[in-house]
Structure formats: structure tokens, C-alpha cells
Legacy VTK file of the C-alpha trace (Angstrom):
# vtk DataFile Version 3.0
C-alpha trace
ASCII
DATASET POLYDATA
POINTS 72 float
0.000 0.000 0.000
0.983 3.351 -0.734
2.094 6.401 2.167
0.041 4.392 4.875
-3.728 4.797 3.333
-6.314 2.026 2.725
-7.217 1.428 -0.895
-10.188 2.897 -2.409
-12.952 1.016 -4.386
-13.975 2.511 -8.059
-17.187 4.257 -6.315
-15.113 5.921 -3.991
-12.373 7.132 -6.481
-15.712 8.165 -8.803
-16.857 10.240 -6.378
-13.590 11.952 -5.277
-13.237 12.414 -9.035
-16.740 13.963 -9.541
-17.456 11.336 -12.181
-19.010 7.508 -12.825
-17.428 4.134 -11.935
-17.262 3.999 -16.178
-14.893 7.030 -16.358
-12.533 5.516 -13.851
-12.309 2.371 -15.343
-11.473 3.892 -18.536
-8.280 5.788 -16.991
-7.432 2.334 -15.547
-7.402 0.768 -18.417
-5.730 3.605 -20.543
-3.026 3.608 -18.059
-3.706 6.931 -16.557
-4.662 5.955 -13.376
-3.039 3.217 -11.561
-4.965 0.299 -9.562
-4.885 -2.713 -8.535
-7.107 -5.760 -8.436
-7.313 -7.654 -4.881
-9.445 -10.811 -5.934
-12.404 -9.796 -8.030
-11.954 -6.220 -6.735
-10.341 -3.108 -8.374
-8.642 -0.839 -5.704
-6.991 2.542 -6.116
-4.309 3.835 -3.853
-5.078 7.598 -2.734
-2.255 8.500 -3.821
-2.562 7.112 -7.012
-6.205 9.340 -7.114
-4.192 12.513 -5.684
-1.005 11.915 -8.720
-3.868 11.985 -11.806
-5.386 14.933 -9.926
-1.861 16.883 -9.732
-1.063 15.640 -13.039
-4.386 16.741 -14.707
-4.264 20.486 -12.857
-5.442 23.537 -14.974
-2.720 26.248 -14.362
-4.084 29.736 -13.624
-3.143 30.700 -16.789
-4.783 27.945 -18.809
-8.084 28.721 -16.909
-8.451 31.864 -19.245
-9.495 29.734 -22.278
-12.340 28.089 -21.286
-15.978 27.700 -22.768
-17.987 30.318 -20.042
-19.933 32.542 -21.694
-20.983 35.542 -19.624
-24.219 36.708 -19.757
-25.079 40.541 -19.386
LINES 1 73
72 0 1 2 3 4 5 6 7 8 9 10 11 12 13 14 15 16 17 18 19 20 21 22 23 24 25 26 27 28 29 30 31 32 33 34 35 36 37 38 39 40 41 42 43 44 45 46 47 48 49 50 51 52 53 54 55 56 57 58 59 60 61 62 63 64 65 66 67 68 69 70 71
């Protein structure tokens, strides 16, 4: 295990992610995201979850091309 944590199930990395179980098993299976399989089970380590986040950070700077459209 990884810096002391428990591992996570795909739910719980879903929901830290703000997506669906689907999502994360496609970044497993891509090879962004790292897991591992205990039995029939697919576990994440937090710090696994917390590297993709860091990884997949918008700079400040990037943040000035998005899609919002202001209204007013």
C-alpha cells in the first residue's frame, strides 16, 4: 500500500473524481490511473487518485481559455 492509506474502491475514487465508476475504469485501463485488483476487486491507492489529480491540474493561466460565456 501506498504512504500508509487504505485502498479505495472505483465508487469511492468516482466520487472523489466527480465522475461515474465507467470514467474511472477507462483511466485504468488507458493507463492513466493506476490500480490494482485484490481478488475480483479493483482498488486505487489515494495517492494514485491525488497523482492523476496533480497531473491533470489547470494552471491559472490555462483557466483563461475556457468555454464560459458571460451573460449581461
Amino acid at each position: 500500500m501506498h504512504d500508509g492509506e487504505g485502498l479505495i474502491d472505483l465508487a469511492d475514487a468516482a466520487r472523489r473524481l466527480g465522475t461515474g465508476k465507467h470514467t474511472v475504469r477507462k483511466l485504468i485501463r488507458s493507463g492513466e490511473l493506476r490500480a490494482f485488483k485484490v481478488r475480483s476487486v479493483i482498488r486505487i491507492a489515494p495517492l494514485d487518485l491525488r497523482r492523476y489529480l496533480q497531473r491533470h491540474e489547470i494552471a491559472e493561466a490555462d483557466s483563461s481559455h475556457n468555454d464560459d460565456r458571460r451573460v449581461g
